[in-house]
SEMIDO-818415 format. One record per residue (C-alpha): x negated, y, z; chain. Coordinates in steps of 0.05 Angstrom, whole numbers. Layout:
> X | Y | Z | A
...
//
This chain:
> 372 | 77 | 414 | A
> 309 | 72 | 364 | A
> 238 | 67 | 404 | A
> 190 | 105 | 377 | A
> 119 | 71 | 379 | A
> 56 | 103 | 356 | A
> 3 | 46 | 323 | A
> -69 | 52 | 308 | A
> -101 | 17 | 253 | A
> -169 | 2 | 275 | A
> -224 | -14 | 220 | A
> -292 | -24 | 243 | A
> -367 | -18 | 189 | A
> -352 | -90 | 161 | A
> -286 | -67 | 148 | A
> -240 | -117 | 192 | A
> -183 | -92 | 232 | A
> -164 | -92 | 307 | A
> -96 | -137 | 317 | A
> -76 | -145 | 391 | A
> -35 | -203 | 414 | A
> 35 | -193 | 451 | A
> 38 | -223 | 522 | A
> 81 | -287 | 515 | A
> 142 | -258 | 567 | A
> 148 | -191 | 521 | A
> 196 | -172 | 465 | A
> 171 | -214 | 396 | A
> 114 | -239 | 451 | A
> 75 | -285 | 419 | A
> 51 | -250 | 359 | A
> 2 | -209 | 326 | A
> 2 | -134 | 321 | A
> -35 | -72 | 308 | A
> -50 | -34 | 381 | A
> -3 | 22 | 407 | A
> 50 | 46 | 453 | A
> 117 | 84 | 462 | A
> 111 | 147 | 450 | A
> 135 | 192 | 513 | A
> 177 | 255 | 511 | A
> 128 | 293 | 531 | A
> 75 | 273 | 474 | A
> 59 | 287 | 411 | A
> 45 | 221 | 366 | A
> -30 | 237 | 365 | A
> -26 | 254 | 440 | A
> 11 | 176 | 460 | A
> -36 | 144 | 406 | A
> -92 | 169 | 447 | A
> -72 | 151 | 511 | A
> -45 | 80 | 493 | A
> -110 | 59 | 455 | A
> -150 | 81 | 513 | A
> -109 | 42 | 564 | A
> -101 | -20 | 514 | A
> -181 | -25 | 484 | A
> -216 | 35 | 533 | A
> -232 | 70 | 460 | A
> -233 | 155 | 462 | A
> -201 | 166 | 395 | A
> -239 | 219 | 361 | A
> -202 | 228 | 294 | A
> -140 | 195 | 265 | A
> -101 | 209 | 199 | A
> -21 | 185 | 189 | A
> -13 | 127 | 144 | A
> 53 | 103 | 145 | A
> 121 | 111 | 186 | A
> 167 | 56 | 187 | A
> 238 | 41 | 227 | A
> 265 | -33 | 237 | A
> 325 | -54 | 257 | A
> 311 | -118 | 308 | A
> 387 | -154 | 322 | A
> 372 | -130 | 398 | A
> 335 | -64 | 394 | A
> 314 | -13 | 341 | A
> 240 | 9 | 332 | A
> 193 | 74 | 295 | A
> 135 | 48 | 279 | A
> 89 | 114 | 270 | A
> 27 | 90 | 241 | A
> -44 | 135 | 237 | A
> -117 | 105 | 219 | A
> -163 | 113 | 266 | A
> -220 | 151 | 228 | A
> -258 | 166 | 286 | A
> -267 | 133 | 359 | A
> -318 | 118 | 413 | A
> -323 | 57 | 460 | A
> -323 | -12 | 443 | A
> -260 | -44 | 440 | A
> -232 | -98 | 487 | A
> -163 | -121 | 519 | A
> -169 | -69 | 567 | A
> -104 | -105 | 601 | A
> -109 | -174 | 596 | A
> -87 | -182 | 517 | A
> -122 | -221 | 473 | A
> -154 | -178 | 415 | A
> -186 | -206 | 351 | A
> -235 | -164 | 288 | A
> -197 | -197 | 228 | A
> -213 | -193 | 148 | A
> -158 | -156 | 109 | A
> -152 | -212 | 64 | A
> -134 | -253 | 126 | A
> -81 | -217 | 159 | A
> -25 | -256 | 115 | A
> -39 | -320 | 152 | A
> -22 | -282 | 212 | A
> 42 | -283 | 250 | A
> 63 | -209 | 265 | A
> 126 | -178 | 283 | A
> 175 | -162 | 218 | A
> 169 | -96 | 227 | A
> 102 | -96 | 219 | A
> 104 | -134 | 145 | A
> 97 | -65 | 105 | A
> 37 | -41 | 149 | A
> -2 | -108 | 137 | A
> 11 | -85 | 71 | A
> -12 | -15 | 75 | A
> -75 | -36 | 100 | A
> -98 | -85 | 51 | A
> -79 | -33 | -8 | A
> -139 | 13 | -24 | A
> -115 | 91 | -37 | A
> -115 | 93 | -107 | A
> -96 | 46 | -154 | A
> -110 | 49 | -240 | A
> -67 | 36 | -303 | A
> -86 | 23 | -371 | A
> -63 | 75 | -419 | A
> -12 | 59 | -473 | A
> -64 | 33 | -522 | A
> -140 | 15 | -512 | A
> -191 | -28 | -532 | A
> -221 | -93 | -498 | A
> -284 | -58 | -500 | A
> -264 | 9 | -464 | A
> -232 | -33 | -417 | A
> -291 | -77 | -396 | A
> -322 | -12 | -385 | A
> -268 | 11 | -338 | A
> -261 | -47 | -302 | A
> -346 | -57 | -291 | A
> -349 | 20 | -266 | A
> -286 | 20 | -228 | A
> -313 | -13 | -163 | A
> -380 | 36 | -169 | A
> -350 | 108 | -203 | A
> -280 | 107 | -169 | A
> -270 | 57 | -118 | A
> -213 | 30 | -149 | A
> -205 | -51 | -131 | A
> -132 | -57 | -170 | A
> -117 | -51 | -237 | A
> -40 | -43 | -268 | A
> -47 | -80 | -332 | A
> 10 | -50 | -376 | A
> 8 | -54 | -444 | A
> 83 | -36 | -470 | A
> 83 | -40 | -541 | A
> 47 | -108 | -544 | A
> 107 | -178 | -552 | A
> 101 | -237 | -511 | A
> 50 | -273 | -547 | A
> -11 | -219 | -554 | A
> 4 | -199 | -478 | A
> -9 | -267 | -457 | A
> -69 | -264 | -504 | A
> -89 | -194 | -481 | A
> -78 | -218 | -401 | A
> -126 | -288 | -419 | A
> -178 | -238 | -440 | A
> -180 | -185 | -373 | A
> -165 | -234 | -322 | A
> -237 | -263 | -329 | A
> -260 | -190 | -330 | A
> -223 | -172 | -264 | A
> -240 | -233 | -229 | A
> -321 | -222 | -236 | A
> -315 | -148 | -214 | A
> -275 | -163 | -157 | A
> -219 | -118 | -181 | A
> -138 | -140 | -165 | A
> -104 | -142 | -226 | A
> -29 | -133 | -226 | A
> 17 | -159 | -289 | A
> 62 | -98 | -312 | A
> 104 | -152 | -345 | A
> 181 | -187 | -341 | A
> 183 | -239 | -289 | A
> 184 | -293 | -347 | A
> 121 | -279 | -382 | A
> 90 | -271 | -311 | A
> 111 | -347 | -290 | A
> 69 | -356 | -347 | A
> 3 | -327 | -322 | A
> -44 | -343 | -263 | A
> -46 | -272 | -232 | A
> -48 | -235 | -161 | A
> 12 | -192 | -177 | A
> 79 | -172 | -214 | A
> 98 | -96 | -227 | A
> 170 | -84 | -257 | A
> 183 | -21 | -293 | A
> 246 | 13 | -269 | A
> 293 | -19 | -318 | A
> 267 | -84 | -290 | A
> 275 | -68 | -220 | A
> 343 | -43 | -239 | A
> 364 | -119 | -259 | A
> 331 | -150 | -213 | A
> 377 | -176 | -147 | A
> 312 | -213 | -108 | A
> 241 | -222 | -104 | A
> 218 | -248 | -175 | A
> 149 | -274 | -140 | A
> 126 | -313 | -87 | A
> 105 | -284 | -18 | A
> 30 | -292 | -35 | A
> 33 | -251 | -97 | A
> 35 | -169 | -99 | A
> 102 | -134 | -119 | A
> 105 | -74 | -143 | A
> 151 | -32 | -173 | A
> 165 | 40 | -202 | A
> 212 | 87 | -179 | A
> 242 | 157 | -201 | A
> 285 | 166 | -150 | A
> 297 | 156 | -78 | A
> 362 | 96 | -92 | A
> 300 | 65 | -135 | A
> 255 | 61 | -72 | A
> 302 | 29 | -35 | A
> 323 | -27 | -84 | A
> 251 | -38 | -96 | A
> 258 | -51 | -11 | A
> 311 | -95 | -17 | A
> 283 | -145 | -64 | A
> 225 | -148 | -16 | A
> 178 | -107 | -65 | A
> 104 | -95 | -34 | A
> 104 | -21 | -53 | A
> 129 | 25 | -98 | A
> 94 | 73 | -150 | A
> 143 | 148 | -153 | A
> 139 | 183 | -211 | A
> 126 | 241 | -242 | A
> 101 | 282 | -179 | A
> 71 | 332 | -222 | A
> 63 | 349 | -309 | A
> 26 | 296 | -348 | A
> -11 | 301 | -413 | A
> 30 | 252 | -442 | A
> 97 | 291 | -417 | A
> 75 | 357 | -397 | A
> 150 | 379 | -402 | A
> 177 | 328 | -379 | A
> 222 | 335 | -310 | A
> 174 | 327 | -246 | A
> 197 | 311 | -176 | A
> 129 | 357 | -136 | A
> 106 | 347 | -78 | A
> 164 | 369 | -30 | A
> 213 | 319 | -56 | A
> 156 | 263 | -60 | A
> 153 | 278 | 20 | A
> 223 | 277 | 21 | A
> 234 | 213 | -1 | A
> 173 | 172 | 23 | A
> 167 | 190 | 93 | A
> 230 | 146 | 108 | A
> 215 | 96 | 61 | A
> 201 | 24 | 92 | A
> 140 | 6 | 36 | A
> 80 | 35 | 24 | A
> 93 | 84 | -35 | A
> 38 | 115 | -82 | A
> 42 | 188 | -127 | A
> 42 | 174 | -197 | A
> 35 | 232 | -257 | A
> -5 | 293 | -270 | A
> -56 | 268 | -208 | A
> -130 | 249 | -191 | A
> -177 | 229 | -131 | A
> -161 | 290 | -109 | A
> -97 | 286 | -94 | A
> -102 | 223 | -56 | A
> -124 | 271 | 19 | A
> -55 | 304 | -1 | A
> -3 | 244 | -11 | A
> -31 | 207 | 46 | A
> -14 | 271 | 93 | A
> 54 | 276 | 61 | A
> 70 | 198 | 78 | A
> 39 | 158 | 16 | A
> 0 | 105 | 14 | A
> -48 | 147 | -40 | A
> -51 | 162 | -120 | A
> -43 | 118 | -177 | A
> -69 | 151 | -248 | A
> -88 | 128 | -320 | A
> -127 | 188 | -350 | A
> -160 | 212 | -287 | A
> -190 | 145 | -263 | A
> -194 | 120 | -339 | A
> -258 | 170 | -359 | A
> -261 | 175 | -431 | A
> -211 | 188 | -476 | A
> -142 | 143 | -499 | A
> -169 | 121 | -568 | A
//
């Protein structure tokens, strides 16, 4: 029998999140987690999110948007985690029954202890909704510019460095050169690289391409590093699970420049295959900010692009 649990993500103006604390005689009591409640027969997920987060904090939700679903397999009982963000809510938060409840940083909520289940939430929330990557070729210069209007023009706070045609040497020479970049605009720069070259760089984050992630049999990175990896079909997603990958990039949703004949997967199918998956999965091809409202709805965590968030032309 799976429980099916709808969870609220909580962010308040300063941009922490709620986590409640589980009473110490409960399932998993002990730990951290995000605030919610079994969802009745009766309800609808909105409908039990509502009710649980007024009994739990005395909040009136007043808007909420899904964000991620997830099912975990516990050795004694079997859980669906339905996650929403709570857009919209009045009332001040507090343990309404007796729980301890704490505002925490995203950037904090790895040093906290939560239920495995929730492992690819934590994630969810700390990844923004859109996410950039550096065109086939490019100069230093365009990039600078990319990287100093991100934050301001697009909102984006990681970077995919990929840079395919370059060999080992000028890619370490290339990374040497944007790190320092990244690091003053506060933007997370991921390392579309092999595992070797990465153990080779100081950098927040590994993507593998799909031929890695086909080769691959564990998690190339430590725990405190992003892992990312991309995915063309729905075995891809869940190898990229396995190895304990952080999320997932699926690709081509729609035509591309690049490819505009090439073989796309649209929108049904990306539904299809992300609203069961157990990481936080972003659109990739033929997208912009647009699309972001759109893949969220349909299970993803948002967009990733090159042309749309890049601005001016490849060179």
């Amino acid at each position: 029998m799976t429980v099916h649990v709808a969870v609220g993500v909580i962010v308040n103006s300063a941009g922490e999140v709620l986590l409640a604390k589980r009473p110490e005689h409960v399932h998993q009591g002990g730990l951290w987690e995000f605030p919610g409640g079994k969802v009745e027969g009766d309800e609808t997920v909105k409908q039990a999110l509502a009710r649980e987060l007024a009994e739990e904090l005395a909040i009136l939700v007043k808007s909420c948007q899904p964000m991620i679903c997830i099912q975990h397999h516990y050795g004694d009982k079997s859980v669906l985690l339905d996650v929403w963000k709570i857009s919209g809510y009045e009332g001040t938060p507090i343990g309404n029954e007796g729980q301890v409840v704490r505002w925490v940083a995203k950037e904090q909520l790895p040093s906290y202890s939560f239920p495995a289940a929730n492992a690819p939430i934590v994630a969810a929330v700390r990844l923004p909704d859109r996410l950039i990557i550096t065109p086939d070729t490019f100069t230093l210069k365009q990039l600078s510019s990319v990287i100093e209007s991100s934050a301001t023009e697009h909102g984006i706070s990681v970077l995919q460095l990929r840079a395919p045609t370059l060999n080992r040497s000028d890619y370490l020479a290339l990374f040497d050169k944007v790190s320092p970049l990244c690091r003053a605009a506060d933007v997370c720069l991921i390392a579309n690289t092999s595992p070797a070259i990465f153990a080779d760089i100081q950098c927040q984050g590994l993507h593998l391409n799909s031929q890695q992630l086909d080769l691959v049999q564990e998690r190339p990175v430590a725990r405190d590093k992003w892992l990312s990896a991309s995915c063309h079909s729905v075995e891809q997603i869940e190898k990229a699970t396995v190895i304990g990958a952080d999320f997932a990039l699926l690709s081509p949703i729609l035509p591309t420049l690049s490819h505009p004949e090439a073989s796309t997967l649209g929108w049904d199918r990306f539904q299809q295959w992300v609203r069961p998956a157990k990481i936080p999965v972003y659109a990739l091809g033929g997208l912009s900010a647009k699309d972001i409202v759109k893949s969220q709805a349909l299970g993803g965590q948002g967009v990733a692009a090159i042309s749309a968030f890049w601005g001016s032309p490849q060179p």
